[in-house]
N, C-alpha and C positions, 0 to 999 in steps of 0.2 A: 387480440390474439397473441400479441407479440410478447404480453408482459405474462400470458399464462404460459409459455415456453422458457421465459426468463425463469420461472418459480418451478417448473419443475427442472428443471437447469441446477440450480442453487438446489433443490430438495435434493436429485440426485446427486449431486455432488457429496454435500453433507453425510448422505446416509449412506455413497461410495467410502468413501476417506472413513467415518466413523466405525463399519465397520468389518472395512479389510485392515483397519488397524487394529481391531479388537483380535480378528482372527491371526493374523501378524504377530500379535502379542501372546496371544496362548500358544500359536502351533512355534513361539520363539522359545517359553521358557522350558516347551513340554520337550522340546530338544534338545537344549541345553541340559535340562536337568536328567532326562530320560533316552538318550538316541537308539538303546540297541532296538527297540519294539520296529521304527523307520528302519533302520539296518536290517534287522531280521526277514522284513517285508520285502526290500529289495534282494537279500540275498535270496529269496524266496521263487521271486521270478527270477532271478537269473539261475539260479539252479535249475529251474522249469526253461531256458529259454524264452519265458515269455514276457512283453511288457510289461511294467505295471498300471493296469489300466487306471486306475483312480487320480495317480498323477498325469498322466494324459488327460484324464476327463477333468482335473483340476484347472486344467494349463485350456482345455478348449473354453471354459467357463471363464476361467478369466481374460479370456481373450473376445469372448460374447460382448461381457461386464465394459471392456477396454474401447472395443470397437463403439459402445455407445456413450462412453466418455467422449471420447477422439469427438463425437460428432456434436455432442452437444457441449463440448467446449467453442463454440463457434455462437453460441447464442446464450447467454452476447459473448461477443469475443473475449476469451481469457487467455492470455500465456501462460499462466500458473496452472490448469486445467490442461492448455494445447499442450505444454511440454509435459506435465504428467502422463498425459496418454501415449506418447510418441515414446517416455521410458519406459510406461507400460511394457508395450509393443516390442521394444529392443531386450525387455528382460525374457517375455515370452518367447521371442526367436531367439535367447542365448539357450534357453532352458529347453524348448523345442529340440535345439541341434541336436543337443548331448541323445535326447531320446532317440534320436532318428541314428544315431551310431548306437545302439542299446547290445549289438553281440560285442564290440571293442569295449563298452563299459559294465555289460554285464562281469567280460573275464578278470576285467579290474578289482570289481568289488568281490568276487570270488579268491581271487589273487591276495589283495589287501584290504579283511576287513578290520583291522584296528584303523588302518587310514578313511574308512569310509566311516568309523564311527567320530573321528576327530574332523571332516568336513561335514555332519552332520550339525555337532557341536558349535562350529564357525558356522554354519547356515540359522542356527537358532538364532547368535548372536546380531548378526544379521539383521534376522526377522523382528530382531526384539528394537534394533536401533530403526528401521523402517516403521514399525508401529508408534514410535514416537514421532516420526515424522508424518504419519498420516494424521496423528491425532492434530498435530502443530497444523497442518491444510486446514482442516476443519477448523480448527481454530481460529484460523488466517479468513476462511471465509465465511465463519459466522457471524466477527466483529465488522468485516467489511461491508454486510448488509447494513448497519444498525447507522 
C-alpha cells in the first residue's frame, strides 16, 4: 500500500512541476512579449468595479493543486516537495491579499496604466524564471528515482 502512495507521490509531483512550468512558461513570455491584452482585462473590471473572476478562480485552483502537494509531500517525506508547497501557500496569500483590497487596486490601475503594464512585464519575467525552476524540480526528482 505504501509503495502505491509513494508512486503516485513522485507521478504527482512530476506531472505538478512539469506542467505548471509549462504554463509558467507560456503565460511568462505571452506577458512579456504581449501585456496590454492582461492590462486591458484588468482595467476592464476595474472600470466595472468588479473582480476579476478568472484570476480568482486561478488563485482557487492553484490553491486545490498546492493543498494536495502540501499533503502528499509527506509520503515519503520530502523537504524539497514540503517547502515547495508551503511557497506555494505563501505566493497564493501574497496574491490573494492584493485581491481582497481590489477597490484600492482597482483606482491604481485606473490611475496608472503605463505602471500596470511595466509590472505586468516584471511578472512575465518572473513567470518565465519560475518555469525554469519548476522544470529544474522535475528534473531534480526524476533523476533521483533512477
Amino acid at each position: 500500500m505504501t509503495e502505491f502512495i509513494y508512486k503516485i507521490s513522485l507521478n504527482w509531483f512530476l506531472l505538478y512541476y512539469f506542467s505548471l512550468g509549462l504554463i509558467l512558461a507560456v503565460q511568462g513570455f505571452m506577458w512579456m512579449l504581449r501585456p496590454t491584452p492582461f492590462a486591458d482585462y484588468l482595467k476592464l473590471h476595474a472600470e466595472n468595479q468588479e473582480e476579476p473572476k478568472l484570476v480568482l478562480k486561478s488563485l482557487r485552483y492553484l490553491f486545490l493543486f498546492t493543498g494536495l502537494s502540501f499533503v502528499l509531500s509527506f509520503f515519503p517525506f520530502s523537504w524539497t516537495e514540503l517547502i515547495f508547497s508551503i511557497w506555494s501557500f505563501l505566493i497564493i496569500y501574497i496574491l490573494g491579499s492584493f485581491f481582497l483590497k481590489w477597490n484600492v487596486l482597482s483606482k491604481i490601475i485606473l490611475e496608472n496604466p503605463e505602471n500596470v503594464l511595466a509590472q505586468i512585464k516584471k511578472g512575465g519575467v518572473m513567470m518565465l524564471s519560475l518555469s525554469v525552476v519548476m522544470f529544474l524540480l522535475a528534473y531534480v526528482l526524476l533523476t533521483s528515482v533512477r
